[in-house]
C-alpha positions as a printed Julia matrix, in Angstrom:
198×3 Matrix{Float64}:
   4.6     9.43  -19.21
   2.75    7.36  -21.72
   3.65    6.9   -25.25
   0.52    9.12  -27.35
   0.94    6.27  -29.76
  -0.54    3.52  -27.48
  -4.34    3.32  -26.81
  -4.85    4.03  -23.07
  -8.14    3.38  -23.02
 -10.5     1.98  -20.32
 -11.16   -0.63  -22.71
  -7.51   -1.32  -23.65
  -6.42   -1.36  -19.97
  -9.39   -3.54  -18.98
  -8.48   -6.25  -21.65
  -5.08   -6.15  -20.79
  -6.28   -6.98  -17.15
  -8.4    -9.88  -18.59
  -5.28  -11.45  -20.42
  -2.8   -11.15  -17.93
  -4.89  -12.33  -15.06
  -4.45  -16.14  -15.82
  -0.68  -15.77  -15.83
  -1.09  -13.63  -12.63
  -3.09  -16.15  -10.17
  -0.6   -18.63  -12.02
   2.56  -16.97  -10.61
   0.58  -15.84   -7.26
  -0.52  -19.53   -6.55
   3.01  -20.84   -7.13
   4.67  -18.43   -4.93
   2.42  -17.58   -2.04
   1.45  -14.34   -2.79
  -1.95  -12.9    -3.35
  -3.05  -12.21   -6.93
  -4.56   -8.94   -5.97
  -1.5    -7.69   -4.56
   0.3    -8.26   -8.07
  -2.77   -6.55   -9.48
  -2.79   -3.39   -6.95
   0.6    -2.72   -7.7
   0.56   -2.96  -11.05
  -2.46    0.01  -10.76
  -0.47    2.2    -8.61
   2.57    1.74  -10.77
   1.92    2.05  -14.28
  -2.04    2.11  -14.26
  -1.92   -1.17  -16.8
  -0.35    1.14  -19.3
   2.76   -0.99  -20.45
   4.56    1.64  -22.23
   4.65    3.95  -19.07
   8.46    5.15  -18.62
   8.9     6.99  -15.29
  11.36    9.97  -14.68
  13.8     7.69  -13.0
  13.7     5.38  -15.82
  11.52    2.57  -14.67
   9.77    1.05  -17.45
   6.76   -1.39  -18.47
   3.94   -2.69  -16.32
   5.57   -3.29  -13.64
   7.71    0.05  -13.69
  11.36   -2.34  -13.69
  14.43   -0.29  -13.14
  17.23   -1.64  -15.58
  19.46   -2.98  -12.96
  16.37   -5.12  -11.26
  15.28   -6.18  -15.33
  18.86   -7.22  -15.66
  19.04   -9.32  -12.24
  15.74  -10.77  -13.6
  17.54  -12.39  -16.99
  15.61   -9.47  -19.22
  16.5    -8.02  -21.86
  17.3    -3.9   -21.21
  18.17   -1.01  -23.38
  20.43   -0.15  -20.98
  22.23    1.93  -23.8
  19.14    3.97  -25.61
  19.92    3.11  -29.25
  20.57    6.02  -31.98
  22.43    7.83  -28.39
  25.2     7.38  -25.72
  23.33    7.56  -22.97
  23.09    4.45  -20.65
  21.46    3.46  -17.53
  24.48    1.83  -15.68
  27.79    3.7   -16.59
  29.72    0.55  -15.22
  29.53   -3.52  -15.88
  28.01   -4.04  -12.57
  25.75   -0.6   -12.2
  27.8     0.62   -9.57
  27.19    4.15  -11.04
  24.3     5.09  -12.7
  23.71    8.03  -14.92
  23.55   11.35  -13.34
  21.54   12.14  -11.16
  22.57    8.54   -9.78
  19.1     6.53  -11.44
  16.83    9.3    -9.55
  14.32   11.98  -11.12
  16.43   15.23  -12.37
  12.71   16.65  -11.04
  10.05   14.26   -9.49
   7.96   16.45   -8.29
   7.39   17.81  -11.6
   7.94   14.17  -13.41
  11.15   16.0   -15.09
  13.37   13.02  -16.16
  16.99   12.04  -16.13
  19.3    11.92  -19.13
  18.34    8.12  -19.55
  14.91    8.11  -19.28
  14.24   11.36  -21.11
  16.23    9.31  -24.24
  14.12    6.19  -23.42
  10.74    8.06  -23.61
  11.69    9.87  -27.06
  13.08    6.47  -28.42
   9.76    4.59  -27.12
   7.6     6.68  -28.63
   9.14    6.51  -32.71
   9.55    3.03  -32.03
   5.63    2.53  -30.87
   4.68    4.94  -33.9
   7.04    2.71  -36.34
   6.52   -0.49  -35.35
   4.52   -1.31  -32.34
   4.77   -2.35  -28.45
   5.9    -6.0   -29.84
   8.74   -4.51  -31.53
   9.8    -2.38  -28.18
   9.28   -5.43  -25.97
  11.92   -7.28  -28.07
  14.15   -4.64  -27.31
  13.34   -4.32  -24.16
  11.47   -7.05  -21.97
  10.55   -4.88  -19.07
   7.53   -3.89  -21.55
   6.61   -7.39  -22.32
   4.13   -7.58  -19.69
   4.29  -11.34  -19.15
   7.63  -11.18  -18.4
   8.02   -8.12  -16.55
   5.22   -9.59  -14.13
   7.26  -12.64  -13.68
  10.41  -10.52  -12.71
   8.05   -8.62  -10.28
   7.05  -11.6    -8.9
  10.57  -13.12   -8.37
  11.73   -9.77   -6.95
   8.64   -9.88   -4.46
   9.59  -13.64   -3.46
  13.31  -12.78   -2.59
  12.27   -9.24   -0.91
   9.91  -11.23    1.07
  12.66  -14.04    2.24
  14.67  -10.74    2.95
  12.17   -9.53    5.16
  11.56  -13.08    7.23
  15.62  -13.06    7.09
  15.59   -9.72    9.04
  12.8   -10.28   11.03
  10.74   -7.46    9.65
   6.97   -8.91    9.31
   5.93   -9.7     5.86
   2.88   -8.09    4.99
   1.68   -6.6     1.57
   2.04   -2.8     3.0
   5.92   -3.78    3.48
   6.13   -5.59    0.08
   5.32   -2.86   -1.83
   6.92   -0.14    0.43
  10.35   -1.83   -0.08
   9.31   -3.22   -4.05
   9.07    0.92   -4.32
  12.02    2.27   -2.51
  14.31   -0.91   -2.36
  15.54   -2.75    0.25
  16.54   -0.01    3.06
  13.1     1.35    2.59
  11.6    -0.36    4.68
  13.69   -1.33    8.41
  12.95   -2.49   11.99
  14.52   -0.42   14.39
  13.62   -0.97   18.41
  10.74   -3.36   17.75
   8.83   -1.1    15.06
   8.91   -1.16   11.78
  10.29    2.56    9.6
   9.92    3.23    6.36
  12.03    5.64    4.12
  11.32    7.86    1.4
  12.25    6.41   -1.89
  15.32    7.81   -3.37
  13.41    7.25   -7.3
C-alpha cells in the first residue's frame, strides 16, 4: 500500500523513471542484464512508487525483503522504531515474525505484524519529514540503492541458475527474484515453477 503522503502521480512516477534510468543501463551494462528487465520489474513490483510496503513486508522500489536488504549491506528497520516488532526474531533470520515473513492475508493485501507496523511508521515519517528521511532509515527505499541490491541479487540468482543447469532467461529471473530460489526448479528436463510463499 502506498504512503497517501507521497505524490503517485503519472508525472511523479514518470520523472522518477527519467532519473533512475542512467543508473539503470549503468548497472545493466556492467552486469549483463537488460535494462528493460530492471525496468519491467520494477513496474510489476512497486509500480515506481518507492514508498510501496507489501503485506509480507517487502519494501521500496524494488519491493526488498529485510533479510535480502541485509545480505545486500543496506540499512533495514528490521525492528519498526516506537514498537517491538521485528522482521527477523533471530541474528541470522532463521525465524521470522509470525506468519513466518508471509501475508497474514494476501489475497486481501492484509499484512503481517511487521509490515502492518512498517506501513503506519512510513507513513508519519513521510508526513513529518519526507522519503529522504525514511531512506536513511531504511535503504530499501532509497531507490538507487535498492536497484543496485536488485541487481546484485539478479547476478547471483542468475550464476545459481547456470550452476543448476536451469536456463537463464528473464521469465526465470523474475519467477525466482519473486518466490526465491526453490521457485523456480528443473525436474526431468523441464523447467517448474512454484507458487511464492510471500
Amino acid at each position: 500500500t502506498e504512503a497517501p503522503s507521497y505524490k503517485s502521480t503519472a508525472e511523479e512516477k514518470q520523472k522518477l523513471k527519467e532519473d533512475l534510468t542512467p543508473h539503470i543501463e549503468g548497472l545493466a551494462e556492467e552486469n549483463n542484464l537488460d535494462p528493460l528487465f530492471i525496468k519491467a520489474i520494477i513496474k510489476i513490483e512497486s509500480d515506481w512508487n518507492p514508498t510501496v510496503i507489501s503485506c509480507a513486508g517487502a519494501a521500496g522500489i524494488v519491493q526488498l525483503m529485510p533479510h535480502t536488504g541485509r545480505e545486500k549491506g543496506l540499512k533495514v528497520l528490521n525492528t519498526v522504531p516506537g514498537t517491538d516488532i521485528s522482521y527477523c526474531l533471530d541474528k541470522n533470520c532463521n525465524k521470522k515474525v509470525d506468519p513466518d515473513g508471509r501475508c497474514a492475508d494476501r489475497k486481501n493485501d492484509v499484512p503481517n505484524a511487521y509490515a502492518g507496523e512498517l506501513r503506519k511508521y512510513r507513513d508519519s515519517k513521510l508526513a513529518a519529514e519526507g522519503l529522504l528521511a525514511l531512506a536513511e532509515e531504511d535503504e530499501r527505499f532509497d531507490n538507487e540503492k535498492a536497484v543496485k541490491a536488485f541487481v546484485e541479487t539478479i547476478v547471483r540468482m542468475r550464476n545459481y541458475m547456470k550452476e543448476n543447469e536451469i536456463p537463464v532467461n528473464n521469465d526465470n529471473l523474475a519467477a525466482m527474484y519473486n518466490g526465491g530460489y526453490k521457485n523456480v526448479y528443473l525436474e526431468d528436463n523441464e523447467i517448474k515453477y512454484r507458487s511464492p510463499s510471500h
